[in-house]
C-alpha positions in Angstrom: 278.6 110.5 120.8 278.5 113.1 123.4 275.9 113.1 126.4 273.9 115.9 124.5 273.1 114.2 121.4 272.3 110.3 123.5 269.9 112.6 125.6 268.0 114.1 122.5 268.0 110.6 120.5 266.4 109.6 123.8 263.9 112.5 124.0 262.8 111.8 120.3 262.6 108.3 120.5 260.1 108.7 123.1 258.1 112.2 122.4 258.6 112.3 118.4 260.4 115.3 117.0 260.1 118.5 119.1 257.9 121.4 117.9 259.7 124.4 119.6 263.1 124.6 121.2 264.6 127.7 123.1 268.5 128.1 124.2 269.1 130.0 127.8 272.7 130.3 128.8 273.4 132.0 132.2 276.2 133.7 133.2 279.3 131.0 134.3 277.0 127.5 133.3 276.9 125.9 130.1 273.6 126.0 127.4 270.4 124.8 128.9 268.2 124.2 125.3 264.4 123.7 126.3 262.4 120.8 123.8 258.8 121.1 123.7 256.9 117.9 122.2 253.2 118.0 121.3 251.4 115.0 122.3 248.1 115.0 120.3 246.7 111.5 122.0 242.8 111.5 123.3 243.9 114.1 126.2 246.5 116.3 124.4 249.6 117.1 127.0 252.8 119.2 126.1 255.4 118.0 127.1 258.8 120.0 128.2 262.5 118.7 128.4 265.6 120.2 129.1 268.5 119.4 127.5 272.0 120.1 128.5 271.6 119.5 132.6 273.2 116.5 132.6 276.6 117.2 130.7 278.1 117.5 133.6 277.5 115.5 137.0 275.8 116.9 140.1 278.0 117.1 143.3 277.9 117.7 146.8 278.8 121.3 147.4 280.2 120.5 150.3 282.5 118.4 148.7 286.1 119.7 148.8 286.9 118.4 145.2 284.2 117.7 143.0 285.0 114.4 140.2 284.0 115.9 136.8 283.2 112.2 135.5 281.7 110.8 138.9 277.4 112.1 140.0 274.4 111.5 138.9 273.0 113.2 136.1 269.5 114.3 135.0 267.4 115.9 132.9 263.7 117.9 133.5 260.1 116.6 132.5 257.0 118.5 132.7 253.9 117.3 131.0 250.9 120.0 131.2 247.3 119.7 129.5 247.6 123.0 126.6 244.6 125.2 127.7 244.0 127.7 124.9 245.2 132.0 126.0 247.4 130.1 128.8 251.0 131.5 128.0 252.4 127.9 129.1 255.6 128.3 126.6 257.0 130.9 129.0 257.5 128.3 131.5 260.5 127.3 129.2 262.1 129.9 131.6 261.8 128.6 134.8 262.8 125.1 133.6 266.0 126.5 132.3 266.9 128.3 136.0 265.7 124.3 137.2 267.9 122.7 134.9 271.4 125.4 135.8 271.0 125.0 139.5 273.4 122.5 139.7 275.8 124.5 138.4 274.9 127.6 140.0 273.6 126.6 143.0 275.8 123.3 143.4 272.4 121.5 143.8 272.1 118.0 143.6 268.2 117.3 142.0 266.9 114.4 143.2 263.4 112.8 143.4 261.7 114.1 147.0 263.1 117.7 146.2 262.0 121.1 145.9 262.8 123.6 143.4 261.1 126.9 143.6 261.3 129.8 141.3 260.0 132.4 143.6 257.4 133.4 141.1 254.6 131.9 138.6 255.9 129.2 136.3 254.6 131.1 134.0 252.2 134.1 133.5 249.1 133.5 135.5 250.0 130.0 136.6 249.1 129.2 140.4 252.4 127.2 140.9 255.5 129.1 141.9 257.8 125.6 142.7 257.7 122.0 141.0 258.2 118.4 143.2 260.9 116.2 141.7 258.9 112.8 141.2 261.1 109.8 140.4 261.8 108.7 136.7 258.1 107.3 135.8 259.4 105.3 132.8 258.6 108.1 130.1 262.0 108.4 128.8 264.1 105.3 129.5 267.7 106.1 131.5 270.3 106.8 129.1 274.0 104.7 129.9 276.8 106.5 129.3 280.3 105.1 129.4 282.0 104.1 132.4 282.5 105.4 135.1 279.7 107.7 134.3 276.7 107.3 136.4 273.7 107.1 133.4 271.5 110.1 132.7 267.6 109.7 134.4 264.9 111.5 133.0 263.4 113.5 136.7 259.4 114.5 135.9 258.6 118.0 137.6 255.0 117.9 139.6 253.9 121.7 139.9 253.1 122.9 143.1 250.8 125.6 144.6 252.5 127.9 147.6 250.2 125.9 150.3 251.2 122.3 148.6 254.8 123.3 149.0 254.2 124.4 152.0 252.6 121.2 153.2 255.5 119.2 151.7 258.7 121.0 153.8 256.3 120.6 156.8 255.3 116.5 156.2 257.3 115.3 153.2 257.2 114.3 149.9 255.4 111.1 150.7 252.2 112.9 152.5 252.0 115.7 149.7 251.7 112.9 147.2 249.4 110.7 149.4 247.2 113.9 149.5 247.1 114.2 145.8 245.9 111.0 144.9 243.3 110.8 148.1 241.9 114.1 146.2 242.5 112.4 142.8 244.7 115.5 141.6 245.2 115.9 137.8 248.6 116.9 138.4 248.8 118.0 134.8 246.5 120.7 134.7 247.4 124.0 134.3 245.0 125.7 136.4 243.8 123.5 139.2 243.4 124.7 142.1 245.6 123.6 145.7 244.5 120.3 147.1 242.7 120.8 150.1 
C-alpha cells in the first residue's frame, strides 16, 4: 500500500470520512490533496489535513545528496471553530503552499517552526503564519516500511503578526507559555493577539 492511501486510512480512522477535498499541484512538486473533516461534537471544530506531504522525505538542503527513502515525513493539522460568513475553506490554500515547501523550499517542518504565508490564511483572518506544535495524539504516527522513518501527523497553531513576532524574538516555548497564561483558544478563528 503506498504512503498516500496508509495516510488517508489514518485520517479517516480518526476524523470520519472527509466532507470536502481540494487537489493543488505546483509547478515541479507532486499533488498536495487538502481533507476537510466536520467534527459536530458539543464545540463543533473543522478540521484540515493535507495529504500527499509526506510521499517523499524531508532533507537538509544543505545536504549534498539527498536519500529518497531516508527523513522524516509529515503531514498538516489545523483544527478551527466554523464561525458562520467566515470564508475558512480558503485556507485550504495556504495549507497546500505549507505542505509543498519541502519540496520547494527544501524545508524540513518540524515542531518549534514557522511557516508564514505572507498574507491572511484566509480572507479576513488575523493570522498570516501557523506554529508547528508537536503531534498531539489526534492522528496516531503511521509506520511505513523500513528504512522509512514513519509519517507524524504536525498540528498547525495560527499565529497573529505580533505572536510571530514574539516567537523569532523568545522562542517557541515563551509564545506558548504566553498562550496558556492568557488561556488562548487557539482554535478560534477571530481572536485577537495575546497580549
Amino acid at each position: 500500500m503506498e504512503t498516500r492511501s496508509l495516510v488517508e486510512t489514518a485520517l479517516t480512522d480518526a476524523f470520519g470520512e472527509p466532507d470536502a477535498r481540494a487537489s493543488v499541484t505546483f509547478l515541479g512538486t507532486d499533488r498536495i490533496e487538502v481533507l476537510r473533516f466536520a467534527d459536530p461534537g458539543p464545540r463543533p471544530l473543522v478540521r484540515y489535513a493535507t495529504l500527499g506531504m509526506s510521499a517523499a522525505p524531508m532533507t537538509d538542503p544543505a545536504a549534498v545528496l539527498a536519500d529518497p527513502e531516508l527523513g522524516p515525513r509529515a503531514e498538516l493539522l489545523l483544527s478551527v471553530q466554523p464561525k458562520a460568513g467566515l470564508p475558512l475553506d480558503q485556507v485550504l490554500r495556504a495549507l497546500a503552499v505549507f505542505a509543498a515547501s519541502p519540496q520547494v523550499e527544501g524545508l524540513v517542518v518540524a515542531p518549534g517552526a514557522s511557516l508564514d504565508l505572507g498574507e491572511a490564511l484566509w480572507p479576513g483572518a488575523p493570522f498570516t503564519s501557523v506554529l508547528v506544535a508537536e503531534p498531539g495524539g489526534l492522528v496516531p504516527d503511521v509506520a511505513l516500511p523500513e528504512p522509512r522513518d514513519p509519517v507524524r501527523f504536525l498540528p498547525l497553531l495560527p499565529m497573529t503578526p505580533n505572536e510571530a513576532a514574539w516567537k523569532r524574538a523568545r522562542g517557541a516555548e515563551a509564545l506558548h507559555e504566553r498562550w496558556l497564561h492568557a488561556e488562548t483558544d487557539l482554535r478560534a478563528p477571530t481572536r485577537r493577539s495575546v497580549a
